[in-house]
PQR file with spaces between the fields and no chain letter, atoms N, CA, C, O and H, PARSE charges and radii, in Angstrom:
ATOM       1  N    UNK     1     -92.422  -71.340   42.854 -0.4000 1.5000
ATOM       2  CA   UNK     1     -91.545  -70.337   42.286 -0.0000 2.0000
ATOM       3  C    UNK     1     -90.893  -69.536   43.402  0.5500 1.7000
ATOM       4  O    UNK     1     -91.694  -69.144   44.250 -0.5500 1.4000
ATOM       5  N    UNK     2     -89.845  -69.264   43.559 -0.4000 1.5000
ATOM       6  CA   UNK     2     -88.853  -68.666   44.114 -0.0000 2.0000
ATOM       7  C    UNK     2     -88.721  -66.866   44.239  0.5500 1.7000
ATOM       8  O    UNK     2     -88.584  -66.243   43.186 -0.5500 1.4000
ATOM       9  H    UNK     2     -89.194  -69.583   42.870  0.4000 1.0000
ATOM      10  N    UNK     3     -88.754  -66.373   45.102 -0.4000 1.5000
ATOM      11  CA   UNK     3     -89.066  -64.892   44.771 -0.0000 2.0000
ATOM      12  C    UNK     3     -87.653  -64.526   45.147  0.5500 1.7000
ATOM      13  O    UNK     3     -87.377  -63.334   45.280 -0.5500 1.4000
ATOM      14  H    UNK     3     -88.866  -66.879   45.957  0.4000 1.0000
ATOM      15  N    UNK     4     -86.588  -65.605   45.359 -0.4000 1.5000
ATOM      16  CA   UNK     4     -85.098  -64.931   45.131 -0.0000 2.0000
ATOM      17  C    UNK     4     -84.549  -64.371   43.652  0.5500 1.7000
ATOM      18  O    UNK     4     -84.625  -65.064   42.637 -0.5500 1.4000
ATOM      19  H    UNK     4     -86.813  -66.573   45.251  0.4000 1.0000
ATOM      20  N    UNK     5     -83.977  -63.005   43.671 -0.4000 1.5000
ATOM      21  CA   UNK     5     -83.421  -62.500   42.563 -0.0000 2.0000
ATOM      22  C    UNK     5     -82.372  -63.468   41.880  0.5500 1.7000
ATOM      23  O    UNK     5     -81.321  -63.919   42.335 -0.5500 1.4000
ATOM      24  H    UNK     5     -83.915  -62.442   44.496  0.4000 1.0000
ATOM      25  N    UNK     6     -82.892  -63.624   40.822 -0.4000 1.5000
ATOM      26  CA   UNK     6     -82.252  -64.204   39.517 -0.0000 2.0000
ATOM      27  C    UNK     6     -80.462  -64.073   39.663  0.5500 1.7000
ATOM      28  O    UNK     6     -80.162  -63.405   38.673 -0.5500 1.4000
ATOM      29  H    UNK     6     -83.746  -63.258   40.452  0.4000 1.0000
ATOM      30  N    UNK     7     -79.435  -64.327   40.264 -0.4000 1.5000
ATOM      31  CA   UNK     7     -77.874  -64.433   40.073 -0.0000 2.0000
ATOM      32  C    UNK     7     -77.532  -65.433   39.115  0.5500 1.7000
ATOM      33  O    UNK     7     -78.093  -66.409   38.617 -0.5500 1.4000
ATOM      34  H    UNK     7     -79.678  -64.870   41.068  0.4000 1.0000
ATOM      35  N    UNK     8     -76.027  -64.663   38.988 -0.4000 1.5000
ATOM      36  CA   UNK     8     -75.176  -65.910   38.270 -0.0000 2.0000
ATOM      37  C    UNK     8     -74.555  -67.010   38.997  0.5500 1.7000
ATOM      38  O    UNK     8     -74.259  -66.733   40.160 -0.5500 1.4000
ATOM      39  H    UNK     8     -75.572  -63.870   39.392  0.4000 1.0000
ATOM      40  N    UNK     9     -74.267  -68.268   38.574 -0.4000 1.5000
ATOM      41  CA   UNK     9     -74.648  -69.166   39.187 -0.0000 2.0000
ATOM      42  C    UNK     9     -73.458  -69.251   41.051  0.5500 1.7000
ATOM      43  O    UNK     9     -73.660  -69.814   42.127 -0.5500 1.4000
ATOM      44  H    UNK     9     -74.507  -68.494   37.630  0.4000 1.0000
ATOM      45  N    UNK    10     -72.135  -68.234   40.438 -0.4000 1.5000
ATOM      46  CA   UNK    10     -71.326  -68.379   41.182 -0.0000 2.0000
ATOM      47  C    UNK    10     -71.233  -66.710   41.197  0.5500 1.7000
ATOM      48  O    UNK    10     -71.908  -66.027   40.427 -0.5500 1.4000
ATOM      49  H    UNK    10     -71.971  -67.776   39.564  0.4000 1.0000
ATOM      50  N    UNK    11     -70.180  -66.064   42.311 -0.4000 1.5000
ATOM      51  CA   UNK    11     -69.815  -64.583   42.288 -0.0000 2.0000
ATOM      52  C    UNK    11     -68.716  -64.836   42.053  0.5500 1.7000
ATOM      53  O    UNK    11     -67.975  -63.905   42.370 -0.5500 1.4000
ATOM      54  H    UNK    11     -69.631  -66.618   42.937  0.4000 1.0000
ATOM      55  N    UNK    12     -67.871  -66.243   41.350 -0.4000 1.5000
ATOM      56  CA   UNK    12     -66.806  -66.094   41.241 -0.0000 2.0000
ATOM      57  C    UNK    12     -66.205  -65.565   39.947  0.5500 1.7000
ATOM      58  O    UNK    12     -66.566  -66.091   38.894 -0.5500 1.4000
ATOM      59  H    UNK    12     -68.472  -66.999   41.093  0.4000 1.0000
ATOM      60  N    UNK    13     -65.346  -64.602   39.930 -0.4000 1.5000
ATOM      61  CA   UNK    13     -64.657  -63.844   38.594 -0.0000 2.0000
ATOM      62  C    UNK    13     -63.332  -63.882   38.457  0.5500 1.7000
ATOM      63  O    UNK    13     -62.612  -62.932   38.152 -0.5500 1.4000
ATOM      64  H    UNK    13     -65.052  -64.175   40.785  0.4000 1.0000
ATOM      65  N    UNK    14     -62.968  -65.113   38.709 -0.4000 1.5000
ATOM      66  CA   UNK    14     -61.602  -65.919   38.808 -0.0000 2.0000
ATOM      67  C    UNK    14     -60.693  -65.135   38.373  0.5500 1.7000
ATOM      68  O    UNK    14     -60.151  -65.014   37.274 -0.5500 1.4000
ATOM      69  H    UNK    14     -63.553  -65.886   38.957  0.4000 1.0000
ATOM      70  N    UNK    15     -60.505  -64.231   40.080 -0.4000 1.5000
ATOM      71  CA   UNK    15     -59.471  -63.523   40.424 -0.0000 2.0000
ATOM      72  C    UNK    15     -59.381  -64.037   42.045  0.5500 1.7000
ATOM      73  O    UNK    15     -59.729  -63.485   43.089 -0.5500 1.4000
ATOM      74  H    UNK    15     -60.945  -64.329   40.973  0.4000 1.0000
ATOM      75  N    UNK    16     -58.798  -65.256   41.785 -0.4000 1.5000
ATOM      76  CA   UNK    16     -59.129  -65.961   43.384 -0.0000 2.0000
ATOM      77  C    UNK    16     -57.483  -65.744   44.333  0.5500 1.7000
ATOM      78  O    UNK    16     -56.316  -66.041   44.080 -0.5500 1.4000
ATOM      79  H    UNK    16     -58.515  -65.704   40.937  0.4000 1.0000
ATOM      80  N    UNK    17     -58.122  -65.140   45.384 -0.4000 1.5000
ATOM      81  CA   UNK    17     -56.873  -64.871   45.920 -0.0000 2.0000
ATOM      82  C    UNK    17     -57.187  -64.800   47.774  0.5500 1.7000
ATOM      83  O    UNK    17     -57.887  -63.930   48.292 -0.5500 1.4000
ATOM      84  H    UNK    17     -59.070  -64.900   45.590  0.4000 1.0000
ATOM      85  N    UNK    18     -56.626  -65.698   48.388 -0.4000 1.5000
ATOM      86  CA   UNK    18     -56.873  -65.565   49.892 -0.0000 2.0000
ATOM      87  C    UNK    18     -55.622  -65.195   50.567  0.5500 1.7000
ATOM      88  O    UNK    18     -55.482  -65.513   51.748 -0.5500 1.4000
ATOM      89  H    UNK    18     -56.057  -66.404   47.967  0.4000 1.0000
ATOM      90  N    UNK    19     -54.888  -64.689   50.073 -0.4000 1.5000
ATOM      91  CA   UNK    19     -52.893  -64.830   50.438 -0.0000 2.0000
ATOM      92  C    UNK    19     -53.350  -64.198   52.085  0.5500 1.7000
ATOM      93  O    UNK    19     -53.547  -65.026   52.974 -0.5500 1.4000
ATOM      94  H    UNK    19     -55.002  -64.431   49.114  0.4000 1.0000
ATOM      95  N    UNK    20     -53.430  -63.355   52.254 -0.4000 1.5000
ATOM      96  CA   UNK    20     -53.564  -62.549   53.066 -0.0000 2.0000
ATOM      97  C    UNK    20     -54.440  -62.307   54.461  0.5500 1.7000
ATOM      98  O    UNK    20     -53.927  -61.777   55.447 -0.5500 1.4000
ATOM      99  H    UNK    20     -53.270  -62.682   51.532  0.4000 1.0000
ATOM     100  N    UNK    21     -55.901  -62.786   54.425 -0.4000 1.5000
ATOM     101  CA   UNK    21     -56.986  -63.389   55.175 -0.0000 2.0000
ATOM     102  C    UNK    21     -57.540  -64.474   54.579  0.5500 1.7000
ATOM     103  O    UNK    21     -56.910  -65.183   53.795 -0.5500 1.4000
ATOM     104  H    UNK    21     -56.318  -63.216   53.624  0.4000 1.0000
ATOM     105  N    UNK    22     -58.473  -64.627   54.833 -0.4000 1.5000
ATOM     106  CA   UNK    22     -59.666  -65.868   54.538 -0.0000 2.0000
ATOM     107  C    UNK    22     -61.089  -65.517   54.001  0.5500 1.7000
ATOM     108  O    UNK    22     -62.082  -66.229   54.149 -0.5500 1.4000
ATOM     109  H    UNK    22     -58.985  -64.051   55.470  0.4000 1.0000
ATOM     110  N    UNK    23     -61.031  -63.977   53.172 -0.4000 1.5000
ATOM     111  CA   UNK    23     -61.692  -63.914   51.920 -0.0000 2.0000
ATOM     112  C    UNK    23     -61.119  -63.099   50.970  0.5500 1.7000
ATOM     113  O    UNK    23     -60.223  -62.270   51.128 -0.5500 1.4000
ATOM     114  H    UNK    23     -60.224  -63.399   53.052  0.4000 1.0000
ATOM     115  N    UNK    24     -61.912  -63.508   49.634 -0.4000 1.5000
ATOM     116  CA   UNK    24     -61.297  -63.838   48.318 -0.0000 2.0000
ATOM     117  C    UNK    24     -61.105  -62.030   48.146  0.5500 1.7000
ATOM     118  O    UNK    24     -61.694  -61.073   48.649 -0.5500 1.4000
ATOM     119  H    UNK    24     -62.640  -64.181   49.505  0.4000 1.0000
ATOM     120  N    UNK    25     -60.132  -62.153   47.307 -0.4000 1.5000
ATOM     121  CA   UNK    25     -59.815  -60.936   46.643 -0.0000 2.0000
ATOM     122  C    UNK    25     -60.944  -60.541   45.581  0.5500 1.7000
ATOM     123  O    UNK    25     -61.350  -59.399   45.366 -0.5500 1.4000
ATOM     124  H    UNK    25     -59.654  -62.931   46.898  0.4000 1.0000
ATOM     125  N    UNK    26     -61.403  -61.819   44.911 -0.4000 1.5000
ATOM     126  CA   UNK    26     -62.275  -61.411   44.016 -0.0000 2.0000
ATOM     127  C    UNK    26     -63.619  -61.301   43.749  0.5500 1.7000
ATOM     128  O    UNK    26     -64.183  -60.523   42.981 -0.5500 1.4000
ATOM     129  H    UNK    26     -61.073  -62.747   45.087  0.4000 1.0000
ATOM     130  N    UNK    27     -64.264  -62.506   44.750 -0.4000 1.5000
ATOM     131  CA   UNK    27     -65.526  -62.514   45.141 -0.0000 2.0000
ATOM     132  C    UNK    27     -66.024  -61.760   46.518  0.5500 1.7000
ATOM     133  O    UNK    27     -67.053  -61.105   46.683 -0.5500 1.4000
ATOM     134  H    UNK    27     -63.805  -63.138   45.375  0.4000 1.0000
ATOM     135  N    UNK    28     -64.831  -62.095   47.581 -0.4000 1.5000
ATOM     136  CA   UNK    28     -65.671  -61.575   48.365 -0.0000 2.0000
ATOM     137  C    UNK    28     -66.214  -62.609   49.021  0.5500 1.7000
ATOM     138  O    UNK    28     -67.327  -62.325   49.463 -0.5500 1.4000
ATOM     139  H    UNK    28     -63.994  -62.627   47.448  0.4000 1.0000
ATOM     140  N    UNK    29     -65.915  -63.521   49.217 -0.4000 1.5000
ATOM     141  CA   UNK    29     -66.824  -65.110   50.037 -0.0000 2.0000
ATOM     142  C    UNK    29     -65.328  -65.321   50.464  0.5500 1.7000
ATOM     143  O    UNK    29     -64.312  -64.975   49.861 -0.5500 1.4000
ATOM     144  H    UNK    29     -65.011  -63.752   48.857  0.4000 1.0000
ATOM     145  N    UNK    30     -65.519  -66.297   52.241 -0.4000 1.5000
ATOM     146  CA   UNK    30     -65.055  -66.771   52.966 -0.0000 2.0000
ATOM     147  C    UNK    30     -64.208  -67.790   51.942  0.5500 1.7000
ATOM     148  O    UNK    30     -64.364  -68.207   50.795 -0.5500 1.4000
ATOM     149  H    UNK    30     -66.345  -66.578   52.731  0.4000 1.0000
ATOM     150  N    UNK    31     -63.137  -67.967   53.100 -0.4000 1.5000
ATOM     151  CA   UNK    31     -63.033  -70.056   52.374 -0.0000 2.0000
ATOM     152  C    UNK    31     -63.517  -71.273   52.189  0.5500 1.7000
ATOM     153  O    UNK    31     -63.329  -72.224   51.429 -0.5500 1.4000
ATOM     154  H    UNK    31     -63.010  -67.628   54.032  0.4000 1.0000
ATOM     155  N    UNK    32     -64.543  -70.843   53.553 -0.4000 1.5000
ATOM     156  CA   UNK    32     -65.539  -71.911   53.792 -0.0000 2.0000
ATOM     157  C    UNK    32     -66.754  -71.233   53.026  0.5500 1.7000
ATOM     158  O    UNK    32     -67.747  -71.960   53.004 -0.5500 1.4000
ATOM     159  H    UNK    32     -64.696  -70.071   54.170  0.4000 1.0000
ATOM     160  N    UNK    33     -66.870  -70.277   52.532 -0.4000 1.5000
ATOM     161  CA   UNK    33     -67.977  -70.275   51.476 -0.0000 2.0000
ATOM     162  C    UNK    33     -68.085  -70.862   50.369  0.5500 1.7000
ATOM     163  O    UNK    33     -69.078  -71.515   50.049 -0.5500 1.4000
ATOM     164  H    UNK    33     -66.063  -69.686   52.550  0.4000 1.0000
ATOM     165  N    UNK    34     -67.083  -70.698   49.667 -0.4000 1.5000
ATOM     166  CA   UNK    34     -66.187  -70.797   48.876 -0.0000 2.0000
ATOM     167  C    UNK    34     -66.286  -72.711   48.721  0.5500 1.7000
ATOM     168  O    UNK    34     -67.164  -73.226   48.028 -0.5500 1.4000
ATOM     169  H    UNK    34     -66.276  -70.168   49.927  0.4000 1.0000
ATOM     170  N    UNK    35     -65.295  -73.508   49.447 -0.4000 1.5000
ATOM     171  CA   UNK    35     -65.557  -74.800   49.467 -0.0000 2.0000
ATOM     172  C    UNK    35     -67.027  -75.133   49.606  0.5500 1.7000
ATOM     173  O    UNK    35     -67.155  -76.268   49.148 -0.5500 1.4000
ATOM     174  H    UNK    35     -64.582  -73.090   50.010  0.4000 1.0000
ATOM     175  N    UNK    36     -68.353  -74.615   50.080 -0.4000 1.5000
ATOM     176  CA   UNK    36     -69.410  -75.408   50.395 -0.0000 2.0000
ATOM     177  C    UNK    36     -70.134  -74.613   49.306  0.5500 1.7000
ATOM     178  O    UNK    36     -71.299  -75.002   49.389 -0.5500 1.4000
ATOM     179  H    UNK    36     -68.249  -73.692   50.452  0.4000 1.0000
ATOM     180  N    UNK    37     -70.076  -73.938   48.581 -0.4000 1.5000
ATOM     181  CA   UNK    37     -71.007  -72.913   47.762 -0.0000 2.0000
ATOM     182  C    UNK    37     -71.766  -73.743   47.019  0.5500 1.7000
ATOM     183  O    UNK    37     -72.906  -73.314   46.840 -0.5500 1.4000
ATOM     184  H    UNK    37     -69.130  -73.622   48.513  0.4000 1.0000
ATOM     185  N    UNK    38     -71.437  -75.166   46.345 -0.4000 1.5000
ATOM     186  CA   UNK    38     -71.934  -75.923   45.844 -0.0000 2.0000
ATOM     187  C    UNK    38     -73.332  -76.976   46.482  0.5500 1.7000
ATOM     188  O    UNK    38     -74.350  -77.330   45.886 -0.5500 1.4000
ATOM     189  H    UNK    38     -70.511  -75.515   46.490  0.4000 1.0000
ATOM     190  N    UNK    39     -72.887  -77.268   47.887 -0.4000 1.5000
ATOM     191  CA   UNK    39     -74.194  -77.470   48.628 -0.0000 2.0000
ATOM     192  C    UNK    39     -74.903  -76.641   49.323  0.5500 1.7000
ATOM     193  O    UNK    39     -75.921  -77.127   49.816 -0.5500 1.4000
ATOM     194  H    UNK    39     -72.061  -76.980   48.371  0.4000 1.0000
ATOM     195  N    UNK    40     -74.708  -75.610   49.511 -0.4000 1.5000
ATOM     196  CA   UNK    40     -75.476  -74.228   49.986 -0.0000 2.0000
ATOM     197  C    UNK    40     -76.760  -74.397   49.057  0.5500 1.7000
ATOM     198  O    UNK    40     -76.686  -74.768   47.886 -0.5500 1.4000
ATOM     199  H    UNK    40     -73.881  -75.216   49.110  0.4000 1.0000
ATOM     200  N    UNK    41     -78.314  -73.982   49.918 -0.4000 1.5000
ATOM     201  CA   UNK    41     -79.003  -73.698   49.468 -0.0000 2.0000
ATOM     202  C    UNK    41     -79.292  -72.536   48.405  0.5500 1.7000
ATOM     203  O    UNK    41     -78.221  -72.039   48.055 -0.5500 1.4000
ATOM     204  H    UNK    41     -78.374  -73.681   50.869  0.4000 1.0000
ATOM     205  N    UNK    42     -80.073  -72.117   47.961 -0.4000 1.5000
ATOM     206  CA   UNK    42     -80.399  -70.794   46.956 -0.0000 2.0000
ATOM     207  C    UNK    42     -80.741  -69.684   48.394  0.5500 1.7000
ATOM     208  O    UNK    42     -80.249  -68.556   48.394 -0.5500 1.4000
ATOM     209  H    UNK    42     -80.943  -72.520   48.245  0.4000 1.0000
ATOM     210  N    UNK    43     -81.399  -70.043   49.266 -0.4000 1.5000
ATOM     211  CA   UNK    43     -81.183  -69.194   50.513 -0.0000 2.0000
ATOM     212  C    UNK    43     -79.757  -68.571   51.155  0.5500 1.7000
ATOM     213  O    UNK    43     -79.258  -67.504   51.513 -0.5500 1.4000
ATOM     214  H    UNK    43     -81.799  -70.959   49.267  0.4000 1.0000
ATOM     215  N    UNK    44     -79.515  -69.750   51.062 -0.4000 1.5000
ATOM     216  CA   UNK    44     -77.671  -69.586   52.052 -0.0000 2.0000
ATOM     217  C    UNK    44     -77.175  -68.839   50.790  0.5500 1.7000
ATOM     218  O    UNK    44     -76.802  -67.707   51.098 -0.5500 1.4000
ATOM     219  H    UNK    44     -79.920  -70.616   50.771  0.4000 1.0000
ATOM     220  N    UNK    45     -77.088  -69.023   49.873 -0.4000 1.5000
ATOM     221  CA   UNK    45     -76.271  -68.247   49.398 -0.0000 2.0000
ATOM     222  C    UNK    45     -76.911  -66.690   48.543  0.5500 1.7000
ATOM     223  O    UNK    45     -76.172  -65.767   48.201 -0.5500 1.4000
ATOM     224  H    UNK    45     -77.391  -69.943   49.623  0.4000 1.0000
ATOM     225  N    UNK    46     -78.318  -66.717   48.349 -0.4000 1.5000
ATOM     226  CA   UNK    46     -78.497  -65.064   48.502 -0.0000 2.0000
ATOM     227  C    UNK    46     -78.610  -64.778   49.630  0.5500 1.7000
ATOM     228  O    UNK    46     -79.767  -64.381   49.770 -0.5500 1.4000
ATOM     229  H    UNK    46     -78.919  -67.466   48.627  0.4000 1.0000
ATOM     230  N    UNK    47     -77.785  -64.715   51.087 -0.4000 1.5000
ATOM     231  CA   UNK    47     -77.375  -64.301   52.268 -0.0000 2.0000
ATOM     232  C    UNK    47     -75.990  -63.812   51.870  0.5500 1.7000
ATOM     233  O    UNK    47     -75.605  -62.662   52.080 -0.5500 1.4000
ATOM     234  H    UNK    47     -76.845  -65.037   50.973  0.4000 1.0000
ATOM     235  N    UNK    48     -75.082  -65.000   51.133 -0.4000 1.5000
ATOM     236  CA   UNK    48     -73.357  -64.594   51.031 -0.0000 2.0000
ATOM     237  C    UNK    48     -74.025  -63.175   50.137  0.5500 1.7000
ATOM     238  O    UNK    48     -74.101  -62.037   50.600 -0.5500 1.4000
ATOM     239  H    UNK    48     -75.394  -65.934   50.962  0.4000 1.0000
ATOM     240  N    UNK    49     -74.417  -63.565   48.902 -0.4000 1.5000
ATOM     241  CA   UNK    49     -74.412  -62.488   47.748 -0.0000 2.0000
ATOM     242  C    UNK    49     -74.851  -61.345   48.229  0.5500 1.7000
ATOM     243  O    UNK    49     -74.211  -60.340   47.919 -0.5500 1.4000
ATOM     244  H    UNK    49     -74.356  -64.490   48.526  0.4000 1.0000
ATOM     245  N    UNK    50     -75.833  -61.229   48.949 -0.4000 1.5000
ATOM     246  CA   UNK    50     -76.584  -59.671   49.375 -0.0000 2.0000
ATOM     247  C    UNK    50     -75.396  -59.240   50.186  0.5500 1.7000
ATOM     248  O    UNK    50     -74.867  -58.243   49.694 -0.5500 1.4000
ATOM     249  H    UNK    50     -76.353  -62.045   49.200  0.4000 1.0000
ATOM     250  N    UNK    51     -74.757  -59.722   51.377 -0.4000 1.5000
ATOM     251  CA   UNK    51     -73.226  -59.279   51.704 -0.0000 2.0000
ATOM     252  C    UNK    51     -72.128  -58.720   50.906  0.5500 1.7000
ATOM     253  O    UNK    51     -71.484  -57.685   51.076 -0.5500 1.4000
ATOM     254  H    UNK    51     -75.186  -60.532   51.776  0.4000 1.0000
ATOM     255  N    UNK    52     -72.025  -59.918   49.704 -0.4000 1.5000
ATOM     256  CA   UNK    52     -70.811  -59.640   49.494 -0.0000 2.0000
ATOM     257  C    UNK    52     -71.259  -58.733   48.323  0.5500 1.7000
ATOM     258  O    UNK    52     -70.307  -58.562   47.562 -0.5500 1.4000
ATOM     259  H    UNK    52     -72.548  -60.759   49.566  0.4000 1.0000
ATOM     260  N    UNK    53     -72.409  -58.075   47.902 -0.4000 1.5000
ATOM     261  CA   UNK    53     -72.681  -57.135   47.101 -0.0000 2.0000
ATOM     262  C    UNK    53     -72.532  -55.465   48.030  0.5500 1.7000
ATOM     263  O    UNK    53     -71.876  -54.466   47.737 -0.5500 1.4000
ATOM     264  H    UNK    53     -73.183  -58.214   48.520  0.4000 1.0000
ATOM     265  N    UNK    54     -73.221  -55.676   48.916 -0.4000 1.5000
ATOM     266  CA   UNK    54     -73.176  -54.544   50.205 -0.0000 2.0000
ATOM     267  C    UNK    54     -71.778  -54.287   50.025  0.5500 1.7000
ATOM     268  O    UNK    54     -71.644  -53.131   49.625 -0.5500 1.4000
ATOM     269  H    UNK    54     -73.754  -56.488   49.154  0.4000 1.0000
ATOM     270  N    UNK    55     -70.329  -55.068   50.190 -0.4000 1.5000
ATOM     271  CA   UNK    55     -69.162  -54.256   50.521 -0.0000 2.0000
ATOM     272  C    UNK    55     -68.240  -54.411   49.100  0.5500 1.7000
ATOM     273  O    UNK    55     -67.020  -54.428   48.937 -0.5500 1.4000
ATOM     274  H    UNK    55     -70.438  -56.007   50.515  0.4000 1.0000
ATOM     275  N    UNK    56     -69.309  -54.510   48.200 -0.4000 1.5000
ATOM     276  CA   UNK    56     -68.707  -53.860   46.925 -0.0000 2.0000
ATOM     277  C    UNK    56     -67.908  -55.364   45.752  0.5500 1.7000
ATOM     278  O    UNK    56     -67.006  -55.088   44.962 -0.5500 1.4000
ATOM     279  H    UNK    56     -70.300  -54.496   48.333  0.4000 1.0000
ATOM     280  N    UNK    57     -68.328  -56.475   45.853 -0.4000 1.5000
ATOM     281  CA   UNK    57     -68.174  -56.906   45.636 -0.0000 2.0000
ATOM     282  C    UNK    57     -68.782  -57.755   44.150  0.5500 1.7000
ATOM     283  O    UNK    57     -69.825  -57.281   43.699 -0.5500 1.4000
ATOM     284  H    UNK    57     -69.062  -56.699   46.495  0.4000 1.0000
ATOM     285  N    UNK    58     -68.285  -58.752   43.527 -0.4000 1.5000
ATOM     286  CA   UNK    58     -67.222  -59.044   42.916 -0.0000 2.0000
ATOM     287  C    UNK    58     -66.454  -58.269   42.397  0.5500 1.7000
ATOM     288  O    UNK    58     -67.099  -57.819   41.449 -0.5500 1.4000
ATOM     289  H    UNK    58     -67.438  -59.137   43.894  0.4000 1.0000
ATOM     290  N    UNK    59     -65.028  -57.595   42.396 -0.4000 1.5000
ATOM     291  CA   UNK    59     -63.983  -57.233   41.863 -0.0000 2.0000
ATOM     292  C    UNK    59     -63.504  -57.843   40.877  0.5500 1.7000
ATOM     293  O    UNK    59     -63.016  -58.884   41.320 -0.5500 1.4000
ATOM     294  H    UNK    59     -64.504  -57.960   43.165  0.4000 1.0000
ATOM     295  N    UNK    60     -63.308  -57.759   39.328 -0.4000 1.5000
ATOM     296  CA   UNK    60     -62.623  -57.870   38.343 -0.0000 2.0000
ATOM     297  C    UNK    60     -61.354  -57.689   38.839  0.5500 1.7000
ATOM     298  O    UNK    60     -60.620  -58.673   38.917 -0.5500 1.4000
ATOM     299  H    UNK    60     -63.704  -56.914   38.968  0.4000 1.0000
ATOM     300  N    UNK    61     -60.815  -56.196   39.322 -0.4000 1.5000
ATOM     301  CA   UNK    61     -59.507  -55.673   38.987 -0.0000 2.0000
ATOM     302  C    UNK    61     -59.241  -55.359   40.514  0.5500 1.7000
ATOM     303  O    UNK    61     -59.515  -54.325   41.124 -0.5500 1.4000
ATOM     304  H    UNK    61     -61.412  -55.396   39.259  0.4000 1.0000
ATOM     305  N    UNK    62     -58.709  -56.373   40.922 -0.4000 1.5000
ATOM     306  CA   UNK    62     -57.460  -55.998   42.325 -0.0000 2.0000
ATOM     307  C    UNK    62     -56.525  -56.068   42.626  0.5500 1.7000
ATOM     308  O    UNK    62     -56.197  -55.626   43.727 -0.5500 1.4000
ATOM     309  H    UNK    62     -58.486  -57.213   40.427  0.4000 1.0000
């Protein structure tokens, strides 16, 4: 059993937008997060999530 906190399966809230840099308007993950999020471990990615929660992230409305 896993003592990582329970997430949803993605932080994505398809408001996807990189126009500008090379992370999302809406999640908050790289591009290259983003493309590999699917083979990322449950480790690797409560690393992105605890980040991209820290600077306020997922955004609904941007």
């Amino acid at each position: 059993m896993s003592d990582l906190p329970i997430r949803p399966d993605t932080p994505c809230v398809a408001v996807c937008s990189t126009t500008f840099d090379e992370i999302c308007r809406g999640c908050g993950r790289t591009v290259v997060e983003v493309a590999h999020w699917v083979s990322m471990t449950p480790e690797q990615k409560e690393v992105v999530w605890q980040r991209i929660l820290a600077q306020g992230y997922p955004r609904r409305n941007t």
